[in-house]
C-alpha positions in Angstrom: -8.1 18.4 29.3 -5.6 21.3 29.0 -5.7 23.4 25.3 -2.2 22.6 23.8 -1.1 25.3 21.4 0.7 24.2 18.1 4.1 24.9 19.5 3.5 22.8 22.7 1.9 19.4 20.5 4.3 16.9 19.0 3.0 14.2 16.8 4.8 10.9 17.4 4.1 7.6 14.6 6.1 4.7 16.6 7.7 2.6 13.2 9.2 -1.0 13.5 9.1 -4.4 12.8 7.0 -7.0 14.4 7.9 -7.7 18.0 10.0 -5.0 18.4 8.2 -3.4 21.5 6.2 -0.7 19.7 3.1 -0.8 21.2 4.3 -2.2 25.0 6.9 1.3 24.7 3.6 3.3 24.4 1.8 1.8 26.8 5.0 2.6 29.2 4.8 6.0 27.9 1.3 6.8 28.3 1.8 5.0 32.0 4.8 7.3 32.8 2.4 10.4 32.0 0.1 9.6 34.3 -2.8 8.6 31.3 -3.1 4.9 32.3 -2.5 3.9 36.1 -1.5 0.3 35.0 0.3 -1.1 32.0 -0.9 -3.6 30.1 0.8 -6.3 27.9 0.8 -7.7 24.7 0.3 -11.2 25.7 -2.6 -10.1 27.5 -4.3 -8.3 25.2 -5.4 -5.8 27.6 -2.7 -2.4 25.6 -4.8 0.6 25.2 -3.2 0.3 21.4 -4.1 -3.6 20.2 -7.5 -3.1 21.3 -9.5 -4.6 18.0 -10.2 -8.4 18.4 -8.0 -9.8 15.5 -5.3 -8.0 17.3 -5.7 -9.9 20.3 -6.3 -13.0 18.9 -3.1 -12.0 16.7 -0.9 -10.7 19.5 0.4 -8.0 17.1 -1.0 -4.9 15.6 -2.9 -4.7 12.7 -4.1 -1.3 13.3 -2.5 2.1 13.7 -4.0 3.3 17.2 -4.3 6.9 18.1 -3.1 7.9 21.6 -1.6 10.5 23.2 0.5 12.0 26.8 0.7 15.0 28.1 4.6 15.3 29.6 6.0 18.6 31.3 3.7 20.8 29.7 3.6 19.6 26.0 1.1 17.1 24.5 2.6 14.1 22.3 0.1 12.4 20.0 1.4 9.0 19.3 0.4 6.8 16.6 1.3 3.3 16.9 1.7 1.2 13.5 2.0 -2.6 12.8 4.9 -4.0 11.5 4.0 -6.2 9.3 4.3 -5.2 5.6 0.4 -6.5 4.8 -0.7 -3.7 6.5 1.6 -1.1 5.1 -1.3 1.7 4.1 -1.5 2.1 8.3 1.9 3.0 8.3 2.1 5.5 5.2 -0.8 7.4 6.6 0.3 7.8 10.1 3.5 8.7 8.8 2.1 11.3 6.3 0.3 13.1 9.4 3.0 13.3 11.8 6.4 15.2 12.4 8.5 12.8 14.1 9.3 9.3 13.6 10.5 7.2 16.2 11.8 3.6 14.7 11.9 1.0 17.4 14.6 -1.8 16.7 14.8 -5.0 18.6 18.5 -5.2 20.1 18.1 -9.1 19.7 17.6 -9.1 15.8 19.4 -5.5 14.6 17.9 -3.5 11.7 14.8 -5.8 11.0 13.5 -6.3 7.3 10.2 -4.7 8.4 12.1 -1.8 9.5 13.9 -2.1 6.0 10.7 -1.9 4.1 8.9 1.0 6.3 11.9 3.5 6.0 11.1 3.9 2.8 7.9 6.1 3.2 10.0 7.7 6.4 12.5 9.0 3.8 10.4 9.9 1.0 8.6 12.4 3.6 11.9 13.1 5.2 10.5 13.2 8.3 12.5 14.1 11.2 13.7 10.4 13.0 14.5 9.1 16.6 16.1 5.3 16.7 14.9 3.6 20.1 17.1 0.2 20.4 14.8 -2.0 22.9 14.4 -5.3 24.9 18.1 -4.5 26.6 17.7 -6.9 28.9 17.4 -9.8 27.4 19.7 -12.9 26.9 20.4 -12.1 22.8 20.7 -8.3 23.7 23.8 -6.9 21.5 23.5 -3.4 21.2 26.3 -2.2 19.3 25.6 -4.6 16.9 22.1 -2.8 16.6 24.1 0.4 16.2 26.7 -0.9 13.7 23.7 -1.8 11.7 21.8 0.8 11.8 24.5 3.1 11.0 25.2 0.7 8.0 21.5 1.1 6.9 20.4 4.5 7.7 23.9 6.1 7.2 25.8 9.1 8.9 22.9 10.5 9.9 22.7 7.9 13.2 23.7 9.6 16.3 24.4 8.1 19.3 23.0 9.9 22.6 23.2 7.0 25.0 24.3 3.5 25.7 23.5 0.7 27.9 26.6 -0.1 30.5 25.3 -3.9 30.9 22.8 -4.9 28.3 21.7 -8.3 28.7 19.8 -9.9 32.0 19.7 -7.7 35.1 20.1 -4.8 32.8 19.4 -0.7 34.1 21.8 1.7 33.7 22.1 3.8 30.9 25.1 6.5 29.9 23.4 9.9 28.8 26.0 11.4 26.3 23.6 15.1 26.6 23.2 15.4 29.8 26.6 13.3 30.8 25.4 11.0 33.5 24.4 7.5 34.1 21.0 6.8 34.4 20.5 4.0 36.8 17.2 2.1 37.1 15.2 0.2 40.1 14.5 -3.1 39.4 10.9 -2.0 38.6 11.8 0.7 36.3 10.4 4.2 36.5 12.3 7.2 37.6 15.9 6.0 37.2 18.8 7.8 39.9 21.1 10.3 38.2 24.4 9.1 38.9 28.2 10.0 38.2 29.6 8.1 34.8 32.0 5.7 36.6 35.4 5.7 36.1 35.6 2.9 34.1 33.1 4.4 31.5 34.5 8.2 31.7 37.0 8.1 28.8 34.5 7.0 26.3 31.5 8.4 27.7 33.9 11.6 26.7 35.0 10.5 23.0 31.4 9.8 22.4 30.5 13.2 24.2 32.7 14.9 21.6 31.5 13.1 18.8 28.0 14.2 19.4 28.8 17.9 20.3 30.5 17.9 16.6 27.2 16.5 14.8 25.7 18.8 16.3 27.7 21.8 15.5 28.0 20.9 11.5 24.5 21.6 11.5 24.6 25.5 12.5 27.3 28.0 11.2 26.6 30.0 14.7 26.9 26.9 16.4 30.4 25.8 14.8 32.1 29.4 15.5 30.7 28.8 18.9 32.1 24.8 19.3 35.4 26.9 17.7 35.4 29.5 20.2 34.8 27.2 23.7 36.0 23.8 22.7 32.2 22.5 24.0 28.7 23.4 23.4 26.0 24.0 26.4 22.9 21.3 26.7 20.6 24.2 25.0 23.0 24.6 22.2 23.7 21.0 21.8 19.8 20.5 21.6 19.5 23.4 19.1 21.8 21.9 16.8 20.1 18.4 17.2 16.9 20.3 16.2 18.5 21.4 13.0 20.4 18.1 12.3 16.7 16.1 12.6 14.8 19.1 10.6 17.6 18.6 7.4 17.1 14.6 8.1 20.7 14.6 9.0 20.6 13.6 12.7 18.9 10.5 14.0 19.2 10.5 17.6 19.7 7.4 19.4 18.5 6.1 22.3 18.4 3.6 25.1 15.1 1.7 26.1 13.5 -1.4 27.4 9.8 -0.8 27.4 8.8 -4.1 29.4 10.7 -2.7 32.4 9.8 0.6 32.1 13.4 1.7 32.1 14.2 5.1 29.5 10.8 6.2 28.3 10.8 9.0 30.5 14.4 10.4 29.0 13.3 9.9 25.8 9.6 11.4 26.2 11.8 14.9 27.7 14.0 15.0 24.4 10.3 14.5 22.2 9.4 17.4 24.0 12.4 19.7 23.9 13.9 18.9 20.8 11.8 16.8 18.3 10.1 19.5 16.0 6.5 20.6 16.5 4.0 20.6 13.3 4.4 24.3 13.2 8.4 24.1 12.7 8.3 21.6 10.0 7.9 22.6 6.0 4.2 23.5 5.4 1.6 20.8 3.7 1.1 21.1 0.3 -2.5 21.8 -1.3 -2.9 19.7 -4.8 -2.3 22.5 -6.7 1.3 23.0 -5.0 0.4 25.8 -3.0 1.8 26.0 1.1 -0.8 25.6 3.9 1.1 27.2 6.8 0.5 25.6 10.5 -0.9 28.6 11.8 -4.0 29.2 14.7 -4.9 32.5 12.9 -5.1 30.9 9.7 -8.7 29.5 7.6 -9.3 26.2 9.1 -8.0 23.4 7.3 -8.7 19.5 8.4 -6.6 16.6 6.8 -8.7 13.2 7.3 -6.0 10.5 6.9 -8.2 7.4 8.3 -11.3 6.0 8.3 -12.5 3.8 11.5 -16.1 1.5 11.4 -16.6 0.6 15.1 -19.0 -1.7 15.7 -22.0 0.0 17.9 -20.3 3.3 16.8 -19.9 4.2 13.6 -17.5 5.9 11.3 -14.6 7.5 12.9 -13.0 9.6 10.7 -9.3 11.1 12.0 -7.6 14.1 10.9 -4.9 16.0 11.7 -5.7 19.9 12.1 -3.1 21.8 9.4 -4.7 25.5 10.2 -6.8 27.3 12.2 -9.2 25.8 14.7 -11.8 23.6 14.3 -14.9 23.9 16.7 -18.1 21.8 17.6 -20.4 23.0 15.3 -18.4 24.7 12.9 -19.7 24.0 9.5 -16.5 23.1 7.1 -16.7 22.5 3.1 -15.6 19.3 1.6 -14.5 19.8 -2.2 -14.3 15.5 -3.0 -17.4 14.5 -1.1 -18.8 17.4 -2.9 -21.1 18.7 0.4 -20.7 20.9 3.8 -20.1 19.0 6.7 -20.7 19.9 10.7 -18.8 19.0 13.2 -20.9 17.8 15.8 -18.7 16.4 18.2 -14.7 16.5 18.7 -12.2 13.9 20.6 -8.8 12.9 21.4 -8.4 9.0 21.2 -6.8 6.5 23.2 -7.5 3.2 21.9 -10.7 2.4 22.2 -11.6 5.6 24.5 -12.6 8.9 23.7 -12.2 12.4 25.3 -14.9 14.7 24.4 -13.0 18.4 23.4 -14.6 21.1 22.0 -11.7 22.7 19.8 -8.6 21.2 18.5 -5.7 23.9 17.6 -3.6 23.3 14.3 -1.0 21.3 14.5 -3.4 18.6 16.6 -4.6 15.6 15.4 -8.0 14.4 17.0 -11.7 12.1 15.6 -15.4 13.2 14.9 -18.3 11.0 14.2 -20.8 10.4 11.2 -19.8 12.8 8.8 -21.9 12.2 5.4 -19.5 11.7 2.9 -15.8 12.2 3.9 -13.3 9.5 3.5 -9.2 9.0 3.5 -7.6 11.8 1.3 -10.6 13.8 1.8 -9.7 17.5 3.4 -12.3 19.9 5.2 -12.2 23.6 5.2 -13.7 26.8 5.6 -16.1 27.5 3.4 -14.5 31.1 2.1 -11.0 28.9 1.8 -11.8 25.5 -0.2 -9.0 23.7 -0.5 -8.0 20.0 -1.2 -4.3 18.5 0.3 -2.6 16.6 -1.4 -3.5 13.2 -1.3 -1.5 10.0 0.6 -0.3 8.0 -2.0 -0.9 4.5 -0.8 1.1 1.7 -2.5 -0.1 -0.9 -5.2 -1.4 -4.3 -4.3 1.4 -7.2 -4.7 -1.3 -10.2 -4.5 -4.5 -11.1 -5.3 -7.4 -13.3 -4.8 -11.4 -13.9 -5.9 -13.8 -13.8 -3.6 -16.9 -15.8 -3.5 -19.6 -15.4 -1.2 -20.9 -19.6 0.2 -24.2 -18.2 0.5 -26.1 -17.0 -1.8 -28.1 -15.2 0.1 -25.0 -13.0 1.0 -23.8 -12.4 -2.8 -25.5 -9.0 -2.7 -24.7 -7.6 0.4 -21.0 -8.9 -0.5 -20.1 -5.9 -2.7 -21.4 -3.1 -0.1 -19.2 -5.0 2.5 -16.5 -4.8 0.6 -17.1 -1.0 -0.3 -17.3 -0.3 3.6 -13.9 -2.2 4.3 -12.5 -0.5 1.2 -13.0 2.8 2.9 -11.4 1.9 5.7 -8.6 0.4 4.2 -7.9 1.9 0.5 -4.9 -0.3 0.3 -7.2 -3.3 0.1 -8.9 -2.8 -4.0 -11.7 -4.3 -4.7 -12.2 -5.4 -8.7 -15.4 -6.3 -10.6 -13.9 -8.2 -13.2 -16.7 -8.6 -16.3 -14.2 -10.6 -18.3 -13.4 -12.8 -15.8 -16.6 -13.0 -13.6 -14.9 -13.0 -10.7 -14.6 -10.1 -8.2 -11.1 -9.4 -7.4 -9.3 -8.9 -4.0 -5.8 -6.6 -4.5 -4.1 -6.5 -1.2 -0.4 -6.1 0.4 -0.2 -9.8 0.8 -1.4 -13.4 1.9 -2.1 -12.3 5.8 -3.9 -9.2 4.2 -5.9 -11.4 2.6 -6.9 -13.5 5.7 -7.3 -11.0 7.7 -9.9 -9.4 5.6 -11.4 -13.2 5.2 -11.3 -12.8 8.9 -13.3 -9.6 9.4 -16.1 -10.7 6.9 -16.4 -13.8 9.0 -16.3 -12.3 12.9 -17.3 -8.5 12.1 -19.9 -9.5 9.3 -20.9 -13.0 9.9 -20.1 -13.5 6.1 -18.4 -16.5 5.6 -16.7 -16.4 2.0 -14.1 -18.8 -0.4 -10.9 -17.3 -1.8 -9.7 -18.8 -4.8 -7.0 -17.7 -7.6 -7.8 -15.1 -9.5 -8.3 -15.8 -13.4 -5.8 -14.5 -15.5 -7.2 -11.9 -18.7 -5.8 -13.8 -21.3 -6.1 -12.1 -24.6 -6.2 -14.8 -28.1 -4.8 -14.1 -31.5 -3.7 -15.6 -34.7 0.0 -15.8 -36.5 -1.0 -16.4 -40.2 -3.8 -15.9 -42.5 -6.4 -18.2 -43.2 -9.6 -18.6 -45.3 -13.2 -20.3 -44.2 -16.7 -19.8 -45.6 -19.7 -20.8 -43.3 -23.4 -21.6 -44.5 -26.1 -21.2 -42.2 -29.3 -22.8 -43.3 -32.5 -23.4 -41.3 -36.1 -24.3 -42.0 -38.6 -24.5 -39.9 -42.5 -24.1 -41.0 -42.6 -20.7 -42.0 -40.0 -18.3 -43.1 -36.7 -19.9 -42.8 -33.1 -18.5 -42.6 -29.9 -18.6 -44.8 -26.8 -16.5 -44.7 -23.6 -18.1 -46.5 -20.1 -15.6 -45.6 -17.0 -15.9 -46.9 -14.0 -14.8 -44.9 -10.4 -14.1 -45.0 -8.6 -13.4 -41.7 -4.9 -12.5 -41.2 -2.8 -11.2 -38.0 -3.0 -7.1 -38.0 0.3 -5.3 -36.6 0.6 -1.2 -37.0 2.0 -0.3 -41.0 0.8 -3.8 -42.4 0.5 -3.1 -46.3 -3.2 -2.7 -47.6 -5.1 -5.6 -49.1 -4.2 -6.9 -52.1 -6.1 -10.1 -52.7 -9.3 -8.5 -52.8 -10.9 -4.8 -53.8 -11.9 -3.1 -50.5 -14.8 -1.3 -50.9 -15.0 0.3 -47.3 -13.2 -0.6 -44.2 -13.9 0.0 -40.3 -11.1 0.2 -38.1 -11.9 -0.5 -34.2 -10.2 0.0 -30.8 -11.0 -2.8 -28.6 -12.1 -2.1 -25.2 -9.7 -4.9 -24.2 -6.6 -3.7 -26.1 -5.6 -4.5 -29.6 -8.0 -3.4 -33.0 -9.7 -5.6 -35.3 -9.7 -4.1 -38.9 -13.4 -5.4 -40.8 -13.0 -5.2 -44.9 -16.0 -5.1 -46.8 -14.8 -7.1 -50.1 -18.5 -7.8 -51.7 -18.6 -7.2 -54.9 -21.7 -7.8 -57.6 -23.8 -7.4 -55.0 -23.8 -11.2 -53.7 -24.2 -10.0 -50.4 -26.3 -7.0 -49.4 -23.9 -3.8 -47.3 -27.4 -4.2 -45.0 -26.1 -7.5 -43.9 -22.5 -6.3 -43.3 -22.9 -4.8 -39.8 -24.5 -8.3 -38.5 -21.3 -9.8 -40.3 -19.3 -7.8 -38.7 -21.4 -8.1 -34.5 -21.2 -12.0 -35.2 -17.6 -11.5 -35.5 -17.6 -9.1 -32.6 -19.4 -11.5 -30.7 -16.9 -14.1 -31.7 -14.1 -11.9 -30.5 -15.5 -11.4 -26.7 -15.5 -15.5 -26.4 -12.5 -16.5 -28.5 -12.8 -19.7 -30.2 -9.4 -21.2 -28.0 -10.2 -20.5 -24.4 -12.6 -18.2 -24.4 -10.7 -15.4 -23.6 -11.1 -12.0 -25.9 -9.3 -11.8 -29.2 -7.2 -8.9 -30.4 -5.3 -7.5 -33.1 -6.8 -9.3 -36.4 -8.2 -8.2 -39.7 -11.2 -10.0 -41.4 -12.0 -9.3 -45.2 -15.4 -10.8 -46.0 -15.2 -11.3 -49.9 -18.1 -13.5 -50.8 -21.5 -15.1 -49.7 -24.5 -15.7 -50.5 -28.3 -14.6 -49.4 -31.9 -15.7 -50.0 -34.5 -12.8 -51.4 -36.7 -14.4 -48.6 -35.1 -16.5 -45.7 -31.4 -14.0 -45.3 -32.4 -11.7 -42.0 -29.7 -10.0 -39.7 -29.3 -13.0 -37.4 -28.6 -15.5 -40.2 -25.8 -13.8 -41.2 -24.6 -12.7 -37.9 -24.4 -16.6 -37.2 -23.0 -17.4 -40.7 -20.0 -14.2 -40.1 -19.5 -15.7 -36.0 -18.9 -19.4 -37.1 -16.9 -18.6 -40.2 -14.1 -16.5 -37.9 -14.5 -19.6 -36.1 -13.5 -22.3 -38.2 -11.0 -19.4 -40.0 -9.1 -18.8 -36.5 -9.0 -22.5 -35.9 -6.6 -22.5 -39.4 -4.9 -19.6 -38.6 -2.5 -20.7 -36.0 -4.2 -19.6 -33.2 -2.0 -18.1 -30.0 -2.8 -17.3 -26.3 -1.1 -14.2 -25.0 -0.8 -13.7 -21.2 0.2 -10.6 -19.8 3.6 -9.9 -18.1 4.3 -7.4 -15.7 7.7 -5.7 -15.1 8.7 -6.5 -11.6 11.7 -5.2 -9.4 12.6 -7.2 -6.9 14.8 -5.6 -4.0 17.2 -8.0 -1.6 20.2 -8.1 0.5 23.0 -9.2 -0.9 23.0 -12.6 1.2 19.8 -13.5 -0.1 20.7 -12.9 -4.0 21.4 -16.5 -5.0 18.5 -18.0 -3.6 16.1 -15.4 -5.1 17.5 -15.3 -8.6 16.8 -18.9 -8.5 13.2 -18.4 -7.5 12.5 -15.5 -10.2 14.1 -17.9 -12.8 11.9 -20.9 -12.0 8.5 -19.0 -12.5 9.3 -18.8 -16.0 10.3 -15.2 -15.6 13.0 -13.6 -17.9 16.0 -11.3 -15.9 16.4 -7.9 -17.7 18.8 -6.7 -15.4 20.6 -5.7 -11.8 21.5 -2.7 -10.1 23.2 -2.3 -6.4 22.2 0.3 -4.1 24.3 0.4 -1.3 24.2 -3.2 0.6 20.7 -4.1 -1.8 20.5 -5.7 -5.2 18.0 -4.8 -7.5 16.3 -7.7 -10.3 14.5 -6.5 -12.8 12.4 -9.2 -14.8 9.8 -9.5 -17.1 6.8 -12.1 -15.2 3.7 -13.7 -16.1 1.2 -12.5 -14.2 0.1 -16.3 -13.9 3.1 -16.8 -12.1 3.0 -13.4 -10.0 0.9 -14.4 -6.8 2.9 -17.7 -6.1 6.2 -15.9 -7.0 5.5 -13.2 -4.1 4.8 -15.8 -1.6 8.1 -17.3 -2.7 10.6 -14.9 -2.5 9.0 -13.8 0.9 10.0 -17.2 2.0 13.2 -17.9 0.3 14.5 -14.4 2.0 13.2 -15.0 5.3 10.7 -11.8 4.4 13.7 -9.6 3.2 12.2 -9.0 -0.1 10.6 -6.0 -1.7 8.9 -6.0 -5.3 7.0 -3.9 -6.9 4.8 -5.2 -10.5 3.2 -3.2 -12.9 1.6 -4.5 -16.3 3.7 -3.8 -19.1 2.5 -5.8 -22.3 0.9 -9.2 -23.7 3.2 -12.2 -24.8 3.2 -15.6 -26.2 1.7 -18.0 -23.7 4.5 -21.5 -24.1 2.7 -24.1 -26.3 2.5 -26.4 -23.4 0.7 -24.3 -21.7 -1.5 -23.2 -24.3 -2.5 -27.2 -24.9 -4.0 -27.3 -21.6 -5.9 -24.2 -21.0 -7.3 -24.6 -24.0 -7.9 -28.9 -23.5 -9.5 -27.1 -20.2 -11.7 -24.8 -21.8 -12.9 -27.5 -24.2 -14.5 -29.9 -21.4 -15.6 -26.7 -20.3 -17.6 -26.3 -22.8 -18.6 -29.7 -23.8 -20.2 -30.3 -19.5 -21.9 -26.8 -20.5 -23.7 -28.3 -23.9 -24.6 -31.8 -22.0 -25.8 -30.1 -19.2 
C-alpha cells in the first residue's frame, strides 16, 4: 500500500452509544474507499469491525477494531469502540491514540446516556470532535431534536454544517451549509447529485450559512478582519477557521448521515481529510516526566502500545500508535517497563480480522506487530540512544465485583494464568487474590463485563467457572474494657503442659491516657497489616510469669486477631495488658502459653462489647435531573447516608457515604432505576459500625460455621 506521511494520516476513534450506527458507518466508509467491495451488516455478523465471536453472538461491539481508508490521497485510521459502558477501557485507549473524535448520535433517541458517559474521556483529552446524527431515515427520525440536544449537552461549541431536507422514510437529500448545495442521494446511496438549494430552503440555508461563517471567523483574528472586510469568507478560509475552532475544542462540526443507506459518508470522509487535524498538528504527547515528544519523521523513534490482542491461532497482537520517527522491520527498539530490547519482526495495518504486511510505519501512524516478549498496554518502545516512557492511559476504577471459582478442580491452577492473560488484554478487568477472604476477586466495569469475561473462559478457554458475591473484609473490635484469665492444663504420659495468663483488654484510639491500673514494665506497639494497631503491655511483676513466655502471649493473641472471635474477620485497634499468670518449672513451654494468651483475648473480647466494622466507600453518583427522585430513593434504601448535592449544568451530583456490602447491588440498581443514565464513582474511605441486626446474623452465621467445621 501507498507510504502516507504524517501530514497526509488522520486517526479517526468512532464514539457512541449502543445502536447508534458506529460500526455499520465504518463499514460504509471503508466501502466508499474502495477497501471492501461489499458491505456487511450488523445483523449478519459478517462487519470487518464485530469480527470476534461474542460480538456476533452479541450483535454489538465489544471490541475496539482497528481499520482504516485511504480517501483522495490521505489515509484515515479508524477505530471503532463499543458503546456500552462495561467496556469503557476500549474506548479510553482508542481515544488516547487518536486526533479526532467523531460521536455518532442516533436521530431516533438524541444525545444517548452512553454518549453522556464517553464524552467525558473526549473532554478530558480535548480532542478535536465531529457529531454525525444518523439513521435519518427512519420513522422516529427528529433531527433537530438531536441538535437541540446536543447543543444543550456539549454547549456552544456544536456547529451545524448540514441538515436533512426530509428526515424520516424515503429520506436523501442533504443541505451543505460549506459548500452551499443540496446533496441529493439515489435510492441506493453512494455518490449523491450536487444540486441547487431550492427555493423553499434558500433563506435559511443562508441564516444558517452566516451563522457558520461567524463561528468560524471568532476563531482567527486574520479571519475576522477578513469576514469584516468582505461580508463572507471563501470555502478555504471557512475550513481554516473550522480547523482552529476544533484544535481549541471550540467547534464541533455537524453532520448529516445515514450509514445503512450509504447516504453522506463520502461528504463527511472529504471534511476528515481536509479539515480534521493530523497527529502532527495536534499538541505533542507527553513523556512521564512531562517532557514533549514532537510528531516528527526525523525524530528518535518512539512507539506508544495502547492495546493488547490474544488471537486464537495467532498470538499476541500488540497495537501502537507511531509518536516519532519510523519504525522498521527489524529495527531493534528498547522497552524501559518490560525491562528488555525488542525486534520488530513483522509490521501491519489491520482491518478486522485482516492484516496488511508493511515494512515501515511513519509517525503519526498507528499499525500491529506480533510476539514481542514482554510489552503490554502503557508500555512504550524506543530507540535505544532515546529511552523514553509516555505517559500512561489512565483506565478507570472497577464499579462491581465478583469471586470466581473454578467447577473443576482440575482447572484451579491454570485459573490464575488465564486470568493474567485476559488481564493483559483488558487492564480494566482486575484480578484480586484475596488471602483474607480466600476468594479471588473479579473488579470489572459492570454485570455484562462480568459475563462476558465468564463468557470467554467458557468458549475461548473451555473453562467453565461459578461467580458468586464477593466477601466483604470486615474488620472486629471492642467498645469497653474487659478482664479474663485462661488456664491451659494438659497431661499426657510424659511432660505435660500448663500456662495460666491473665489479661486486660480495652478499645485503643490515638492519645488514650497511659495505663493506670497496672505498672507497665515494657510495651510493643504494632501496625497491623490490615489497618488499625494493637498495643501489647507487659504488666508481670514478681516474676509470676517468665518475659520468655511473653512473645508466645503475645503470637496467641496475634493469632487470635487474624480469626476474630465474632465472625472471624481480623481485629483492630485494641490494647491488651497481661498482668498476671502462672507457669510450671516443668510442663510451661511456648505453646502452652501461646494457647493460654489466644483463649484468654477470647473469652475477654467476648465481655468487651464486641463490634463488626464494615467498610464504606464515598460514592458520587451523577444523574439527570429527571431521574433525581427515583435515585435518591435507591441510594437511601441501601442503608447509605447522603452527604450532599451539587448541579452541574442539567446533572445532579449525590454524594453518600455506602457500605460496601451494599455497593454491587446498589450499582445494578441505579443503572436500572435511571434507565442506564447513571454514573458513580466509589472509593474506600474508612471502617464503621456494622447495625446490630446485622451484626447478630453474620456472626449467628459464622457460629454454625464453625460448629459443621468441629463435627465434621
Amino acid at each position: 500500500m501507498k507510504l502516507y506521511d504524517e501530514k497526509h494520516i488522520k486517526n479517526l476513534v468512532l464514539i457512541g452509544a449502543a445502536k447508534s450506527g458506529k460500526t455499520t458507518l465504518a463499514e460504509t466508509m471503508l466501502f466508499e474507499a474502495g477497501i471492501i467491495n461489499k458491505r456487511g451488516r450488523v445483523e449478519e455478523g459478517n462487519t470487518v469491525s464485530d469480527y470476534h465471536e461474542i460480538e456476533q453472538e452479541r450483535g454489538s461491539s465489544v471490541y475496539a477494531t482497528n481499520m482504516h481508508t485511504e480517501w483522495r490521497d490521505y489515509k484515515i485510521n479508524i477505530i471503532d469502540t463499543p458503546g456500552l459502558e462495561d467496556f469503557i477501557g476500549e474506548v479510553v485507549a482508542a481515544i488516547r491514540v487518536c486526533d479526532t473524535a467523531l460521536i455518532v448520535l442516533n436521530s431516533q433517541y438524541g444525545v444517548e446516556v452512553g454518549t453522556m458517559q464517553l464524552w467525558d474521556y473526549v473532554d478530558k483529552y480535548k480532542k478535536p470532535t465531529i457529531l454525525a446524527i444518523n439513521q435519518l431515515d427512519t420513522e422516529q427520525a427528529n433531527f433537530q431534536a438531536t441538535l437541540d440536544e446536543a447543543s444543550a449537552f456539549f454547549g456552544k461549541a456544536v456547529t451545524l454544517m448540514q441538515y436533512p431536507v426530509n428526515a424520516g422514510p424515503g429520506f436523501n437529500s442533504i443541505i451543505d451549509l460549506l459548500k452551499m448545495v443540496m446533496y441529493q442521494f439515489p435510492d441506493d446511496g453512494g455518490k449523491p447529485q450536487k444540486l441547487p438549494i431550492p427555493d423553499a430552503e434558500m433563506e435559511r440555508a443562508k441564516q444558517l450559512h452566516n451563522e457558520l461563517v461567524e463561528k468560524a471567523a471568532e476563531n482567527d483574528d486574520e479571519l475576522m478582519e477578513l469576514y469584516f472586510e468582505k461580508g463572507n469568507l471563501d470555502e478555504d478560509e471557512l475550513r481554516k477557521g473550522l480547523k482552529i475552532g476544533m484544535m481549541k475544542h471550540e467547534v464541533f462540526p455537524v453532520f448529516c448521515v445515514d450509514a445503512k443507506n450509504n447516504m453522506g459518508s463520502g461528504r463527511l470522509m472529504g471534511f476528515i481529510d481536509n479539515v480534521a487535524p493530523s497527529a502532527i498538528e495536534m499538541p505533542p504527547e507527553k513523556s512521564d516526566n512531562g517532557e514533549d515528544i514532537p510528531c516528527n519523521i526525523a525524530g528518535p523513534t518512539c512507539l506508544f502500545v495502547y492495546k493488547t490482542l490474544l488471537e486464537p491461532h495467532i498470538g499476541k497482537l500488540n497495537f501502537f500508535k507511531v509518536l516519532s520517527g519510523e519504525v522498521k522491520v527489524g529495527d531493534e527498539l528498547t522497552n524501559d517497563k518490560g525491562d528488555t530490547v525488542e525486534r520488530i519482526n513483522q509490521l501491519f495495518i489491520a482491518d478486522g480480522k485482516n492484516r496488511q504486511a508493511v515494512d515501515r510505519l511513519k509517525a503519526g501512524d498507528i499499525g500491529c506487530t506480533l510476539k514481542l516478549k514482554n510489552t503490554l498496554v502503557n508500555h512504550t518502545l524506543a530507540s535505544k540512544q532515546f529511552p523514553l516512557q509516555v505517559a500512561a492511559i489512565e483506565f478507570p476504577s472497577p464499579k462491581v465485583r465478583a469471586a470466581i471459582i473454578a467447577k473443576k478442580k482440575s482447572d484451579e491452577e491454570k485459573l490464575g494464568e488465564v486470568l493474567a492473560e485476559i488481564h493483559m488484554e483488558d487492564p480494566t478487568l482486575e484480578i484480586e487474590y484475596n488471602r483474607e477472604l480466600k476468594q479471588v476477586i473479579l473488579h470489572a466495569q459492570g454485570e455484562l463485563h462480568l459475563a462476558v469475561t465468564k463468557w470467554r473462559l467458557a468458549n475461548i478457554y473451555g473453562m467453565e467457572v461459578e461467580l458468586v458475591p464477593a466477601k466483604i473484609p470486615y474488620r472486629e473490635t471492642i467498645q469497653k474494657q474487659a478482664m479474663a484469665n485462661y488456664r491451659h492444663k494438659k497431661q499426657s504420659g510424659g511432660a505435660g503442659q500448663f500456662a495460666e495468663v491473665y489479661m486486660k483488654i480495652e478499645p485503643y484510639y490515638e492519645g488514650m491516657p497511659a495505663l493506670k491500673d497496672y505498672p507497665v514494665r515494657d510495651s510493643e506497639e504494632i501496625d497491623l497489616n490490615w489497618g488499625g494497631k494493637l498495643i501489647f503491655n507487659n504488666c508481670i511483676v514478681g516474676g509470676a510469669i517468665d518475659a520468655r513466655f511473653l512473645p508466645s502471649i503475645l503470637k496467641g493473641v496475634m493469632e487470635k486477631m487474624q480469626e476474630g472471635p465474632l465472625t472471624g474477620s481480623y481485629v483492630r485497634d485494641i490494647r491488651v495488658s497481661v498482668y498476671d499468670g502462672k507457669m510450671h518449672p516443668v510442663d510451661s513451654n511456648d505453646i502452652s502459653f501461646k494457647i493460654a494468651g489466644m483463649m484468654a483475648f477470647r473469652n475477654a473480647f467476648h465481655e468487651a462489647a464486641p463490634q463488626l466494622l464494615e467498610p464504606i466507600f464515598d460514592m458520587e453518583a451523577t444523574v439527570p435531573n429527571e431521574s433525581m427522585g427515583d435515585v435518591m430513593g435507591e441510594i437511601q434504601s441501601h442503608r447509605a447516608i447522603i452527604m450532599g448535592m451539587d448541579n452541574v449544568n442539567a446533572l445532579q451530583i449525590i454524594k453518600a457515604k455506602v457500605p460496601q456490602a451494599e455497593l454491587d447491588d446498589l450499582y445494578a440498581s441505579l443503572r436500572n432505576v435511571s434507565q442506564g443514565r447513571v454514573k458513580i464513582q466509589a472509593n474506600f474511605s474508612e471502617y464503621g459500625n456494622v447495625p446490630s441486626e446485622i451484626q447478630r446474623k453474620l456472626s449467628e452465621q459464622y457460629a454454625k460455621h464453625e460448629e459443621h467445621a468441629l463435627t465434621s
